[in-house]
C-alpha positions as CSV (number, residue, x, y, z in Angstrom):
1,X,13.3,-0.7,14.9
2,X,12.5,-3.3,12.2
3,X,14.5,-5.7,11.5
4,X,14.7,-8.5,8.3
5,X,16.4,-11.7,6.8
6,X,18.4,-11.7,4.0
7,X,17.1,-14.3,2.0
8,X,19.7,-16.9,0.1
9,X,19.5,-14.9,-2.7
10,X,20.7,-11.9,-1.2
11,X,17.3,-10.4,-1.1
12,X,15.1,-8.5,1.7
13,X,11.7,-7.4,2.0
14,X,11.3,-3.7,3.3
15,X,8.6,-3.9,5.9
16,X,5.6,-1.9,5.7
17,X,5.8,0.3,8.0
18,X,9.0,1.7,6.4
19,X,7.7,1.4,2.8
20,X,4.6,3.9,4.0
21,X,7.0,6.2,6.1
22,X,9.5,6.7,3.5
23,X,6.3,6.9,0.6
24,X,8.1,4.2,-1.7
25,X,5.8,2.1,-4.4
26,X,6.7,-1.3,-6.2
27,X,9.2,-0.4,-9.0
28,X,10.8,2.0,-7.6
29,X,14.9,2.5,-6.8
30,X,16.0,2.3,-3.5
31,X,20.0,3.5,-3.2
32,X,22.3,1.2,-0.4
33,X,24.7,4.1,0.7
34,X,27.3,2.2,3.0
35,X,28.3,4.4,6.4
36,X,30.5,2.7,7.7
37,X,29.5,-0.9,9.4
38,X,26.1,0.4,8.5
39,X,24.0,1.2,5.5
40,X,20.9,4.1,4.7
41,X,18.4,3.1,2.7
42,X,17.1,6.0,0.4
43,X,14.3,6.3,-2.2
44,X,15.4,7.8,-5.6
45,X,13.4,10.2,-7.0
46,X,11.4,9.4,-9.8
47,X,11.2,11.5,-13.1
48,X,7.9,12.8,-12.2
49,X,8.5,13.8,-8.8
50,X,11.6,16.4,-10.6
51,X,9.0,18.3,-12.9
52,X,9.3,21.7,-11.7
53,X,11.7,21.7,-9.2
54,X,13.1,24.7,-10.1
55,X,10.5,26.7,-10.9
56,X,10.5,30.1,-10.0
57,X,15.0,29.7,-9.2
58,X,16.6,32.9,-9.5
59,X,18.7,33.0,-13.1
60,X,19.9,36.3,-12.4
61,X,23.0,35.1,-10.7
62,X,24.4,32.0,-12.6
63,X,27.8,30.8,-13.0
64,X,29.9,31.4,-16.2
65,X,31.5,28.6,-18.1
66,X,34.9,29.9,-16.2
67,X,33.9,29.1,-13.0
68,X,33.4,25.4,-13.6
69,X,35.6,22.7,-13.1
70,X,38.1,22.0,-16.7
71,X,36.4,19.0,-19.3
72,X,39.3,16.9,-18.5
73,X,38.9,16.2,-15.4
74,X,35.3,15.3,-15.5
75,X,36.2,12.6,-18.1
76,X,37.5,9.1,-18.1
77,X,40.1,8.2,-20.3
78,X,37.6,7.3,-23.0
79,X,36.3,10.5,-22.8
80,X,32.9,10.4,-21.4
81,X,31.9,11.5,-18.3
82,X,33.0,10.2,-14.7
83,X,30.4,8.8,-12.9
C-alpha cells in the first residue's frame, strides 16, 4: 500500500511504483471516481490509444434509430447534450 500527503494546495504526487503499474506519463488525465469514503484513481485514455478499437466489430447487427433513447431526454434545457 502507498500512501501520500496532500499538499496545501490540495495536490498529491502519485508514487512511482503506481505511475509504472498503471502505465501513466506526465500530461496525462487521471479521473477521481468517489466510492463511497474512498476514491479509484483511473487513467483516461488518450486519443491515440482509441485508434482502432473497433476494428474488425461486427456491423451486421446494429441498432436502429428506434431503439435509442428520445432527443429530449438526452438534452438540458438549453438543448445540448447532458453530460
Amino acid at each position: 500500500m502507498n500512501t501520500v500527503t496532500l499538499s496545501r494546495r490540495s495536490q498529491i504526487s502519485v508514487p512511482k511504483g503506481v505511475r509504472e503499474a498503471l502505465g501513466v506519463v506526465p500530461g496525462q488525465k487521471l479521473a477521481f471516481i468517489q466510492i463511497g469514503a474512498g476514491i479509484r484513481l483511473v487513467p483516461q485514455a488518450m486519443v491515440s490509444d482509441l485508434v482502432g478499437i473497433a476494428r474488425g466489430a461486427n456491423t451486421s447487427s446494429l441498432r436502429d434509430r428506434e431503439d435509442r433513447a428520445p432527443t429530449a431526454a438526452l438534452s438540458n434545457k438549453r438543448g445540448r447534450p447532458a453530460a
